[in-house]
N, C-alpha and C positions, 0 to 999 in steps of 0.2 A: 341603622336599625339592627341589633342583636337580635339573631335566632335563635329560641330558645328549644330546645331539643326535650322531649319529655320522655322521661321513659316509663318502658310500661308498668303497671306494676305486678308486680311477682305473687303468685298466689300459690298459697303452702294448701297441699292436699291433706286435706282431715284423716285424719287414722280415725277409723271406727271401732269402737270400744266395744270387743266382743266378749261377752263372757265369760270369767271366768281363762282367758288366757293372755291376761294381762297380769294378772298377779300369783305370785306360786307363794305359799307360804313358805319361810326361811325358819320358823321358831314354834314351836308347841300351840296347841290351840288354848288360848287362858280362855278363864271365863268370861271377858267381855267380847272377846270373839265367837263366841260359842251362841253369846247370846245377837250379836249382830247378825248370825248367820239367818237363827231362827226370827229375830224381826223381818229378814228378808225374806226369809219362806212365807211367815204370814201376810205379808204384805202381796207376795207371789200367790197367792190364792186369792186377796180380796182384790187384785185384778182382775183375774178368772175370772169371777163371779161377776165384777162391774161387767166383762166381757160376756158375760152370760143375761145380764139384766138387759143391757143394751140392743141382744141379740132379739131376745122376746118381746123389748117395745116396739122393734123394729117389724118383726114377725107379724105382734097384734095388729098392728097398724097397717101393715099390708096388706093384712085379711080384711080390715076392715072398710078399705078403700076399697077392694076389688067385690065385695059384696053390695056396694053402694048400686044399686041399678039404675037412680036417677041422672047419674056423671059417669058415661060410658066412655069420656074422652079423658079420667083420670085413670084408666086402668094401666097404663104406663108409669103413672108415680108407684101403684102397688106394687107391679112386677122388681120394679126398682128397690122399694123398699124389701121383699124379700129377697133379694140377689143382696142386698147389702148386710141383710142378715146373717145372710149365711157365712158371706166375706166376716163380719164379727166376731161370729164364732169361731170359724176356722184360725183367724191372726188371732183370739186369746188362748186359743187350746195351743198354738204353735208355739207362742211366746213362754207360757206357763213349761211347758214340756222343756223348754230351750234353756232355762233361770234353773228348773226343776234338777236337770241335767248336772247343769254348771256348778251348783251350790255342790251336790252330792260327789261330784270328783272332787270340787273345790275341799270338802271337810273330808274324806279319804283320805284326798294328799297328807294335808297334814296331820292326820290319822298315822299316816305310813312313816309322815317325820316324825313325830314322836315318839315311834314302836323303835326304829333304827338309833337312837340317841342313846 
C-alpha cells in the first residue's frame, strides 16, 4: 500500500489595494486621464449620497419601529436599526473623504510631473 503524503496548500496573502498608493503617474495628465479621474470623483459622491439614502431609510425605519407602542418586544430591531445608521453614515463619509484624499494627491502628483518636464 503507498502512502500518499499531501501537502498543504500554500495560500498567498492578498495585498490590499489602497488608494491611490499603488500607482504614481510616470507621464503628463492627457485628457482621457483627466477625464477618468473626474468619473471617479462623480461616481465618489453618488456613493456618498447612496451612503446617505441608506443611512435615512435606515434612520426612518427605526423611528418607526420604536414609536410602534403595540410591539414593545421589537424595540431592539429599532435601536438596531439606528446604530446601524449611524455605522452608514459614518463608513460613507470615511470612504468618500479617503477616494476624496487619494484622487487629489493622486492629480497634484502628476500636476507636479508635468510642471518639472
Amino acid at each position: 500500500m503507498k502512502r500518499i503524503i499531501e501537502k498543504p496548500l500554500k495560500i498567498k496573502k492578498m495585498k490590499l489595494l489602497r488608494f491611490g498608493r499603488d500607482f504614481k503617474p510616470d507621464q503628463e495628465v492627457i485628457l482621457r486621464d483627466y477625464l477618468a479621474i473626474e468619473r471617479t470623483r462623480l461616481a465618489n459622491e453618488r456613493t456618498l449620497l447612496s451612503y446617505i439614502k441608506s443611512s435615512l431609510y435606515l434612520l426612518l425605519g427605526g423611528i418607526t419601529v420604536l414609536q410602534l407602542k403595540n410591539y414593545p418586544e421589537l424595540e431592539y430591531l429599532g435601536i438596531t436599526a439606528l446604530v446601524f445608521s449611524a455605522i452608514f453614515l459614518f463608513i460613507g463619509i470615511y470612504r468618500f473623504t479617503l477616494l476624496k484624499k487619494s484622487l487629489k494627491r493622486l492629480y497634484y502628483m502628476s500636476e507636479n510631473n508635468e510642471r518639472e518636464d
